[in-house]
RODO-2510 file (C-alpha; in nm, 4 decimals, decimal comma):
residues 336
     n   res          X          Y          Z
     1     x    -0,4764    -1,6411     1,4206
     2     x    -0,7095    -1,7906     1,1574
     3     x    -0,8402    -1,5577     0,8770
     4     x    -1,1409    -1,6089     0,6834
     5     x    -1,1101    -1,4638     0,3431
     6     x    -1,3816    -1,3233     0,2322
     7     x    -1,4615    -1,5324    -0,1528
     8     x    -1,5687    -1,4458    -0,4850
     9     x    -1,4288    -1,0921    -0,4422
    10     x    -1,4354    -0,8378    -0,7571
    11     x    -1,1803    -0,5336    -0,7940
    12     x    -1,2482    -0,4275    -1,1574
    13     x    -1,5152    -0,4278    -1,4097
    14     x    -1,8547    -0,5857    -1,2176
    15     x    -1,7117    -0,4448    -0,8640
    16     x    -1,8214    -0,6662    -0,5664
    17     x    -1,6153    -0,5892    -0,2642
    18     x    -1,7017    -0,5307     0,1296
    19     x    -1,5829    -0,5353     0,4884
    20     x    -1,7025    -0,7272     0,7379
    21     x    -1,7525    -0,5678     1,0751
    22     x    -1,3633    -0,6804     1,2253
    23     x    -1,2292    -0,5361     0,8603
    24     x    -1,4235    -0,1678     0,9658
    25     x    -1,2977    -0,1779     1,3529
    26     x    -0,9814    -0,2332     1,2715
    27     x    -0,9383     0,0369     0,9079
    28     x    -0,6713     0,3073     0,9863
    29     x    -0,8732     0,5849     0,9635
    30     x    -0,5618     0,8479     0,9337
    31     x    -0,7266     1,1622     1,0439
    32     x    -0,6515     1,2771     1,4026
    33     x    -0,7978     1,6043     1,3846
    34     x    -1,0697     1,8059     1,1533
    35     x    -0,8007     1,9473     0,9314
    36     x    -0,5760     1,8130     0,7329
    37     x    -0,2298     1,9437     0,6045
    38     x     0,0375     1,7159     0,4214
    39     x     0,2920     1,6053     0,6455
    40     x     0,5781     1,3853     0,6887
    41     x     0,4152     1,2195     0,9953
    42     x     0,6459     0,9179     1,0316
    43     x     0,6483     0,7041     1,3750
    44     x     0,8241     0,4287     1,5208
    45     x     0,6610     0,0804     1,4047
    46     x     0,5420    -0,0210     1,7463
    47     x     0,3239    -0,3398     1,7017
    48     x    -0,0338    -0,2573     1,8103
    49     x    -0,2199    -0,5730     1,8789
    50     x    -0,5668    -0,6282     1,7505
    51     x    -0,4726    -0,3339     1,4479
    52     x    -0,3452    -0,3110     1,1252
    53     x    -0,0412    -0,2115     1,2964
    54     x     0,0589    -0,5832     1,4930
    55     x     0,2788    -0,6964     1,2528
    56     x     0,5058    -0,6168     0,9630
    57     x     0,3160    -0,7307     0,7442
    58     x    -0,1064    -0,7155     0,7692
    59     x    -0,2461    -0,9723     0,6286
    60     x    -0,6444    -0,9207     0,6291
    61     x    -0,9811    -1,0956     0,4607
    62     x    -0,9049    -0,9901     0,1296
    63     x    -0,6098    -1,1107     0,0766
    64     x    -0,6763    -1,4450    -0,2212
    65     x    -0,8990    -1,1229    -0,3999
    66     x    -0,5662    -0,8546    -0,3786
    67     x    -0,3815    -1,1556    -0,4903
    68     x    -0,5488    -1,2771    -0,7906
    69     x    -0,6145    -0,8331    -0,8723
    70     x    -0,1781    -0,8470    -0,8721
    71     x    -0,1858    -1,1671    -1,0846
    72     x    -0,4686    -1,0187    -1,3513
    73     x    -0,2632    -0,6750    -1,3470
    74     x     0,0783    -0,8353    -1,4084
    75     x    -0,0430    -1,0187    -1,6757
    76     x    -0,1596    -0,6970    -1,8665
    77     x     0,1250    -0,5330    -1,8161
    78     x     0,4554    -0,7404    -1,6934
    79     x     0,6441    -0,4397    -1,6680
    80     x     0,4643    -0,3460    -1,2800
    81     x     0,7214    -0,5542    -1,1451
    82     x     1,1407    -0,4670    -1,1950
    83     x     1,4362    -0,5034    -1,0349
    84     x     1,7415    -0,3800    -1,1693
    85     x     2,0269    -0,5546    -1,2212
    86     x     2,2235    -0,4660    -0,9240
    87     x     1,9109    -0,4804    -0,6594
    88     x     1,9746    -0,8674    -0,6482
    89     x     2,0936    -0,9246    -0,2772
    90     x     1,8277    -0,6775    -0,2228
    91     x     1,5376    -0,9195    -0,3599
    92     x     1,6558    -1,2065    -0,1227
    93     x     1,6687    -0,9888     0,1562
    94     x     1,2982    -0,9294     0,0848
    95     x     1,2056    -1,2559     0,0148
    96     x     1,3713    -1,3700     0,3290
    97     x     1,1838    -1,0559     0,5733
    98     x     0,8444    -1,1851     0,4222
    99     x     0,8872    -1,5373     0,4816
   100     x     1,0231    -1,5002     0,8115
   101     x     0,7819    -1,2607     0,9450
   102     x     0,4740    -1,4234     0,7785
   103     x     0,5558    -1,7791     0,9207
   104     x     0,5966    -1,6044     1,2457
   105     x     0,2865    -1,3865     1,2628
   106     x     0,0253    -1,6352     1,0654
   107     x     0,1428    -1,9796     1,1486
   108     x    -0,2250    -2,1573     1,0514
   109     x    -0,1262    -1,9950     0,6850
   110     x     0,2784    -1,9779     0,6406
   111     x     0,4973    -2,2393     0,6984
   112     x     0,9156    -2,1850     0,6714
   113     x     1,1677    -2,4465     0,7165
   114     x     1,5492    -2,3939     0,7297
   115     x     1,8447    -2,6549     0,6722
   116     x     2,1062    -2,3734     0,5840
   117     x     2,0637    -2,2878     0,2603
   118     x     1,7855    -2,5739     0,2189
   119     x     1,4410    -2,3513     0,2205
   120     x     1,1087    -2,5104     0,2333
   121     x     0,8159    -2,2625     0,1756
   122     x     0,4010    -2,2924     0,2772
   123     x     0,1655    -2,0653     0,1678
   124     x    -0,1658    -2,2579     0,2305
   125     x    -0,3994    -1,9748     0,1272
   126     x    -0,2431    -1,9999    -0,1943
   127     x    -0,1535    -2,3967    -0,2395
   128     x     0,2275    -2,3475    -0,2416
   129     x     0,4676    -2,5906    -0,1171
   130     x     0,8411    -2,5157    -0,2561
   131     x     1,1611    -2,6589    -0,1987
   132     x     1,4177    -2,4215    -0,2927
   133     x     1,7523    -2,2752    -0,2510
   134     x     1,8162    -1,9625    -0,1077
   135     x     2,0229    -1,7543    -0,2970
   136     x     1,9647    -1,9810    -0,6236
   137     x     1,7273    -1,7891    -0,8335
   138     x     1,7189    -2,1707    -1,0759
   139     x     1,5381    -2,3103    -0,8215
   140     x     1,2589    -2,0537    -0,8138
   141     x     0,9159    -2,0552    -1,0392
   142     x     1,0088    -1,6559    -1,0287
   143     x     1,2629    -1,4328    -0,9499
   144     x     1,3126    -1,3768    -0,6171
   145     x     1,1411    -1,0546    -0,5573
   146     x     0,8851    -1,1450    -0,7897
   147     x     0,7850    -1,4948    -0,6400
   148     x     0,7223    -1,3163    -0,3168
   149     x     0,5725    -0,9917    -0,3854
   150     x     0,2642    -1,2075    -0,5476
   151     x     0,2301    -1,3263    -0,2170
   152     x     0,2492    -1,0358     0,0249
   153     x    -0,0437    -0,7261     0,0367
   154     x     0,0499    -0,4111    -0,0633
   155     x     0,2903    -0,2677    -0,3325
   156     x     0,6783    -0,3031    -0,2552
   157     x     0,9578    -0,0619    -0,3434
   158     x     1,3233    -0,1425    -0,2376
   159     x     1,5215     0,1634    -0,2228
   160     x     1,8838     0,1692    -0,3072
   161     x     2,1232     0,3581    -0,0753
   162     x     2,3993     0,5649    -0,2436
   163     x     2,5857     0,8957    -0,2823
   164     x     2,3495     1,0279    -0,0115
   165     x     2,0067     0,9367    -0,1822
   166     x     1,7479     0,6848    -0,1859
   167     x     1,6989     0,5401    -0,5546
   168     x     1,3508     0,3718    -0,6681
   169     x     1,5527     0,0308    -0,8183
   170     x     1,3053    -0,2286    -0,7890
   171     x     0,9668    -0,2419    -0,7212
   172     x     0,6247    -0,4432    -0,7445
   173     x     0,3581    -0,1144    -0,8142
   174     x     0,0147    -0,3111    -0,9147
   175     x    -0,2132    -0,0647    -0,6884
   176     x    -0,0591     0,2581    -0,7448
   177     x    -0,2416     0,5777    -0,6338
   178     x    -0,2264     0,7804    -1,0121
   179     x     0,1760     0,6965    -1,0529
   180     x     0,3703     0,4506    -1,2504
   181     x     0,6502     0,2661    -1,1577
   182     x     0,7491     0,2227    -1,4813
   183     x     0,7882     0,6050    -1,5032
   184     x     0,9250     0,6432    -1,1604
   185     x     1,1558     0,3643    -1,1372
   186     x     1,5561     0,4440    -1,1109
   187     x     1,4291     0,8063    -0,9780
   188     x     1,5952     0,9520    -0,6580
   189     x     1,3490     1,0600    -0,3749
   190     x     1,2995     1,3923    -0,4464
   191     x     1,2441     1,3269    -0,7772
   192     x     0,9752     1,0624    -0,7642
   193     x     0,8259     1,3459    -0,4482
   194     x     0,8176     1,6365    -0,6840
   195     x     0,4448     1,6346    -0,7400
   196     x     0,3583     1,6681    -0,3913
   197     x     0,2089     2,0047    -0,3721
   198     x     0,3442     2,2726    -0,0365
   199     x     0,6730     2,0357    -0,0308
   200     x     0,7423     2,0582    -0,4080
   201     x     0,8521     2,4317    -0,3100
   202     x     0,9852     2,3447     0,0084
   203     x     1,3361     2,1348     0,0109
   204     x     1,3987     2,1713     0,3966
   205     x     1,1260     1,9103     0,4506
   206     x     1,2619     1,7004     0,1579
   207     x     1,6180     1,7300     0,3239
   208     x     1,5014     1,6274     0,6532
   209     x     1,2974     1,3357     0,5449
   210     x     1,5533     1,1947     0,3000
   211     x     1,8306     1,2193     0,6027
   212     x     1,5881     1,0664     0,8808
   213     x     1,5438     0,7633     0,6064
   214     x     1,8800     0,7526     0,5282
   215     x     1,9559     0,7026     0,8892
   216     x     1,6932     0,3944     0,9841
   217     x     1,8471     0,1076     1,1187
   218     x     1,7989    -0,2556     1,0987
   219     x     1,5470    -0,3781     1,2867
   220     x     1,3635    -0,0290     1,4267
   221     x     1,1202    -0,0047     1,0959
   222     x     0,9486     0,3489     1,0844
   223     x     0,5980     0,3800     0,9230
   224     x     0,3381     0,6488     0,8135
   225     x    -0,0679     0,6773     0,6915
   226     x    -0,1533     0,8436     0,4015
   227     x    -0,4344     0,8827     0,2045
   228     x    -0,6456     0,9403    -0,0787
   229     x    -0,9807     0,8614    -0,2599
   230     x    -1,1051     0,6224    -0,5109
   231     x    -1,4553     0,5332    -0,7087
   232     x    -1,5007     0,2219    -0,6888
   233     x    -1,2965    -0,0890    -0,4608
   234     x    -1,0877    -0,0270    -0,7504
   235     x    -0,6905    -0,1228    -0,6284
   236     x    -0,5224    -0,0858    -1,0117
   237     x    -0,5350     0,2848    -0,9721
   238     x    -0,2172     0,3218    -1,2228
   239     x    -0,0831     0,6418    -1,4273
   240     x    -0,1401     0,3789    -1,7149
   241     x    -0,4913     0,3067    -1,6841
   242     x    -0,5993     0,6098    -1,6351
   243     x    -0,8645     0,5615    -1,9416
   244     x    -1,0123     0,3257    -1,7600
   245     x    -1,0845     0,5014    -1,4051
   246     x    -1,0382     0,8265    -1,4619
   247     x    -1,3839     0,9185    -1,5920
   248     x    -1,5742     0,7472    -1,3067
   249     x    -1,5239     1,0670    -1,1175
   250     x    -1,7823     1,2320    -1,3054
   251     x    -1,9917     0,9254    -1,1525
   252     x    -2,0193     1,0786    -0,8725
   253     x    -2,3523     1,2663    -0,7331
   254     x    -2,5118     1,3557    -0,3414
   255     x    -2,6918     1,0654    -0,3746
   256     x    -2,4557     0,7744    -0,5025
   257     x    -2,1402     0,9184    -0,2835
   258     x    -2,1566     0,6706     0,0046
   259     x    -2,1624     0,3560    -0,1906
   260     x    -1,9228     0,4814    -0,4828
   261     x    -1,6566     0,7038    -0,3305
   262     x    -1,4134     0,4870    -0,1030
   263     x    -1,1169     0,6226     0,1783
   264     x    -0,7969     0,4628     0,0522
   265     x    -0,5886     0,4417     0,3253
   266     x    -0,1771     0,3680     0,3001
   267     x     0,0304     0,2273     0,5471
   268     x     0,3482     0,2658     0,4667
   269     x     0,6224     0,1044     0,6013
   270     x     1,0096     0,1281     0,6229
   271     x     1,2164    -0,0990     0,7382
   272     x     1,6231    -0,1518     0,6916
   273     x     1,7287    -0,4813     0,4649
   274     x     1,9822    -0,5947     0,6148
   275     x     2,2218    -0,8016     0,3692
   276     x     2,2132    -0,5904     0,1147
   277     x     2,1380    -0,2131     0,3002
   278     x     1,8369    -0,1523     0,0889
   279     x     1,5175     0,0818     0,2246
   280     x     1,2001    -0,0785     0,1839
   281     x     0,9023     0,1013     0,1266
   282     x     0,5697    -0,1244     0,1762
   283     x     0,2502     0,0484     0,1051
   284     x    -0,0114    -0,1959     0,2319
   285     x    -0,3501    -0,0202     0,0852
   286     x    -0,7151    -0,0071     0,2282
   287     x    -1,0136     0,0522     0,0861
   288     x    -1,3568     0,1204     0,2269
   289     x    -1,6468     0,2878     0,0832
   290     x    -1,8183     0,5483     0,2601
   291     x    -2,1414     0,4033     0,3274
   292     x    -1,9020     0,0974     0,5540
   293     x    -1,6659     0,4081     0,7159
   294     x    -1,9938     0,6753     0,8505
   295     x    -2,1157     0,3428     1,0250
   296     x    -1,8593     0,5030     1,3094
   297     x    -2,0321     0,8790     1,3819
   298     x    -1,6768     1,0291     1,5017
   299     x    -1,5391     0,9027     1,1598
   300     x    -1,8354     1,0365     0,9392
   301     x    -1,8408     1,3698     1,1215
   302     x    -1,4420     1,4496     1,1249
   303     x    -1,4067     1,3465     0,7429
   304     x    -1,7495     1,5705     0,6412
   305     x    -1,5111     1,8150     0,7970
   306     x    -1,1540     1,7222     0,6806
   307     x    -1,3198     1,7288     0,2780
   308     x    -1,4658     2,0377     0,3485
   309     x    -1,1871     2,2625     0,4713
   310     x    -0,9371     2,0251     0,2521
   311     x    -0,6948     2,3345     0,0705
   312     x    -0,7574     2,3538    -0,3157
   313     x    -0,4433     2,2913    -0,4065
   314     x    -0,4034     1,9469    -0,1971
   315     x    -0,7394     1,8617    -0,3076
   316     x    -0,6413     1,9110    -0,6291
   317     x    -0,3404     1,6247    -0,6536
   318     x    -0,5680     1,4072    -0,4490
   319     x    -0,7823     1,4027    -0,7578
   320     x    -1,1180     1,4684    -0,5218
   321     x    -1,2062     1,8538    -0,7025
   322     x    -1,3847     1,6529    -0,9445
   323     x    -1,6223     1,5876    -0,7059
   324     x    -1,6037     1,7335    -0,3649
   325     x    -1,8691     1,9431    -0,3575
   326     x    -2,1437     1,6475    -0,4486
   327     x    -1,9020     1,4578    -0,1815
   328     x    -1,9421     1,7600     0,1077
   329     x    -2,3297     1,7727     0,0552
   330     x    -2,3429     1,3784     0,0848
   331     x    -2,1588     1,3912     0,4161
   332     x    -2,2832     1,6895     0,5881
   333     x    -2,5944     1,4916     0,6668
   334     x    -2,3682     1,2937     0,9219
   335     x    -2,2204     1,6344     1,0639
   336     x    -2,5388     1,8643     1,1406
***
C-alpha cells in the first residue's frame, strides 16, 4: 500500500493542515451513541482492513508533517523523550515491534533485514538507511527508543510491570492532550489517572482496569478510542505550553467553530513486549476540524448531540466549557 503524504503541512504558528477525502472515511469517529459517559471501553485489537484499525501501527498522509512537529518539539524541549535507566531491554523490544510490524504492513516504505544480530533498517519516507547492531546502542544515531519513536505516529509510553502496578518509565509524549510526561513520568497508573473526573472517586474501576492490563499477553494487544478537542491542527498540546494554546479557546465564536475547533481522536493501543515484559501504551492521535467531520450528516448530528448533553464536570477536564455553548449553537444547524 502506497501513501501519498500530503506536503508542506503546518502544525503550529501559520496552521495549514487538511484531510483528504480517504483521511475523513477512514477518522475513528469514537461516538457510538448520542451520549457520552467516560468509560474504560477496551477491545480486542482485531485488524479491520481499510481502517485505522488494520495494523499495529497506522501510518496515514500526514505522517513526514507529525514527524518533523516531533523533531521541532524535541528540540525545544529534549526532556519529551526518557527512559529510565532500567527500561533498556524495554526500548529494544520497541524498536524491534516497530520495525517488524512496519516492514510488514508498508513494504513500498519500510525495509528490515536480519543476519542475527546484523540489522539493516529502511525508512524511505524519511531517507534512512542504517546498518546497525541490535542490542548495541554504539551503533545507533540515538538511543534505541529514541531513534524509533521519531519514526512511528503517535506518542509512546512503555509501562513497567512490578509489585502489582504499571509504572510510566519511559516515554516519547510530543502531542500530549494538557499532560506532561515530564511530570507524569515514574508515576504508577492510578496516579498518572487521578484527574479523570467520576473514576477519580471510584477505585473499583481503577482496580479492574489495572488487573485486566496487568493480565495482557503477548501477542493479543487490547486497544481503546478516546477523545478530546483542540483549536487549531495543533498536535503539541503539552501541560508546558500551555501559554501558547491555552488562550485560543477564547477564539472561539458560532461562526468560526467549524474551521477552528477540531475532534482529536486517540487510539490507544496495548500490546505485551515480550523480552523485557513491558506494557506499551501507543496513543496514535487524529485530528480533524469540524467543518471536514459534519461533511458525514450521522457524524455532525450525533456530536451536536454528544456536546450538548456532555456532563459539566467531564466537559470541564476536556477543556471544551470555554466554549461549548458558541460550539452547540454552531452545530445545531446540522441537527434541526
Amino acid at each position: 500500500m502506497t501513501i501519498q503524504f500530503n506536503p508542506s503541512e503546518q502544525m503550529r504558528d501559520q496552521f495549514h493542515y487538511y484531510n483528504s477525502p480517504k483521511a475523513i472515511a477512514r477518522f475513528p469517529f469514537p461516538f457510538p451513541e448520542d451520549n457520552y459517559m467516560y468509560s474504560v471501553n477496551i477491545e480486542p485489537a482485531v485488524s479491520k482492513p481499510d481502517t485505522v484499525f488494520e495494523n499495529w501501527f497506522d501510518i496515514d498522509e500526514h505522517y513526514l508533517t507529525e514527524m518533523n512537529e516531533r523533531a521541532l518539539t524535541l528540540a525545544s524541549d529534549p526532556k519529551r523523550c526518557i527512559v529510565l535507566p532500567h527500561m533498556q531491554q524495554a526500548a529494544w523490544d520497541f524498536l524491534e515491534m516497530v520495525m517488524t510490524h512496519l516492514s510488514q504492513d508498508y513494504p513500498e516504505h519500510f525495509q528490515l533485514q536480519q543476519q542475527g544480530k546484523a540489522w539493516r533498517w529502511v525508512n524511505k519516507p524519511l531517507n534512512i538507511d542504517i546498518h546497525f547492531t541490535f542490542g548495541d546502542a554504539s551503533t545507533l544515531p540515538l538511543e534505541p527508543f529514541e531513534f524509533i519513536s521519531r519514526q512511528v505516529q503517535g506518542d509512546i509510553a512503555l509501562l513497567d510491570q512490578r509489585d502489582g502496578d504499571l509504572y510510566m518509565d519511559a516515554g516519547m509524549i510530543t502531542g500530549p492532550a494538557d499532560w506532561s510526561l515530564n511530570f507524569d513520568a515514574g508515576m504508577s497508573f492510578k496516579q498518572w489517572h487521578a484527574p479523570v473526573p467520576q473514576l477519580a472517586h471510584n477505585l473499583g474501576v481503577f482496580d479492574r482496569a489495572l488487573k485486566f492490563l496487568l493480565n495482557i499477553q503477548v501477542d493479543q494487544p487490547y486497544r481503546r478510542l478516546n477523545w478530546t478537542m483542540t483549536i487549531n491542527p495543533r498536535m503539541d498540546t503539552s501541560s508546558e505550553t500551555y501559554h501558547l494554546w491555552g488562550h485560543e479557546r477564547a477564539l472561539v465564536t458560532a461562526e468560526n467553530a467549524g474551521e477552528l475547533v477540531h475532534l482529536r481522536v486517540e487510539l490507544q493501543m496495548m500490546p505485551r513486549l515480550a523480552r523485557s515484559n513491558a506494557l506499551l501504551f501507543s496513543i496514535r492521535t487524529y485530528l480533524m476540524s469540524l467543518n471536514d467531520l459534519v461533511k458525514n450528516p450521522a457524524w455532525a448530528k450525533r456530536l451536536h448531540r454528544v456536546i450538548r448533553d456532555l456532563p459539566e464536570p467531564i466537559a470541564d477536564y476536556k477543556g471544551i466549557s470555554h466554549y461549548r455553548e458558541p460550539l452547540v449553537q454552531w452545530l445545531s444547524q446540522f441537527d434541526p
